[in-house]
N, C-alpha and C positions, 0 to 999 in steps of 0.2 A: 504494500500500500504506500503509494508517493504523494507528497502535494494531499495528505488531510481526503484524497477520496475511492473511492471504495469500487471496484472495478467486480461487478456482479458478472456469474457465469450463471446460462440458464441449462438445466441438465433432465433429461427426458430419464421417467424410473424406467425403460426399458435399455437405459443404457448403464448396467449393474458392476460393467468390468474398469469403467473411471472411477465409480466409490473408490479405492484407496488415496488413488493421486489427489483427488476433489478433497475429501476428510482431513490427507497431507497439509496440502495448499489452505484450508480453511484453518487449521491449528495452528498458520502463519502467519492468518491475517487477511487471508482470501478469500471472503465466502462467496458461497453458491446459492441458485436456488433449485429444487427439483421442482420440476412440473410434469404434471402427464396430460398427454395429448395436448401437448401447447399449453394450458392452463397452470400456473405457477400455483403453487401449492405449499411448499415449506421454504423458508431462509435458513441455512445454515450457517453459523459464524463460530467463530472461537468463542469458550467458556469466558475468556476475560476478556472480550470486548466489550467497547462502553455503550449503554444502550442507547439507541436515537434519543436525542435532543438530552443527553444528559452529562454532555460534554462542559468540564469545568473552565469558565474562564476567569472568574474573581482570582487575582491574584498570581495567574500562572506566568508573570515576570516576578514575583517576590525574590528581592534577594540581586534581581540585575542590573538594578538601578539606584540612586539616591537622587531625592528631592530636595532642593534647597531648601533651608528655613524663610529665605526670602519669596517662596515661588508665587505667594497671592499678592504679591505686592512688585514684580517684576514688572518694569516698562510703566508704572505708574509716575516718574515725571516725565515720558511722552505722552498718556495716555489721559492726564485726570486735567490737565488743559484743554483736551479737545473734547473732554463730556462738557466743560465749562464754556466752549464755544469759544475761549482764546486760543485757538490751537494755532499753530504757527509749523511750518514745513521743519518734519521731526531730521534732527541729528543726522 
């Protein structure tokens, strides 16, 4: 799986002799789905994949970054002139 997305194979249950490779490949991150007669029917994925829409974002740069003490208050003598309407062409 590249690039966060998920590259589905669709597989007919009379094709019984790909089960190992498919099961292989899903235990790595690759699921399938079985359909019969064209009709998809089950998703197969790895036991520890994350389930749709339950992917964490709060926080997942913790640790990579630091915020200034100053950060809400940055570019406030270009910025608090021009809510006052004296702004003058900034620095």
């Amino acid at each position: 799986m590249k690039g966060g997305r998920r590259r589905w194979h669709a597989v007919d249950l009379a094709a019984p002799e790909q089960q190992p490779r498919l099961i292989e490949n899903a235990s790595k991150g690759e699921p399938f789905i079985i359909a019969k007669a064209g009709k998809p029917l089950v998703k197969v994925v790895a036991l520890d994949a994350p389930m749709p829409g339950a992917t964490k974002r709060t926080g997942f740069m913790a640790g990579q970054f630091t915020v200034p003490d100053d950060f809400d208050r940055m570019g406030e003598k270009v910025s608090k002139p021009c809510l006052e309407e004296t702004c003058e062409a900034a620095p």
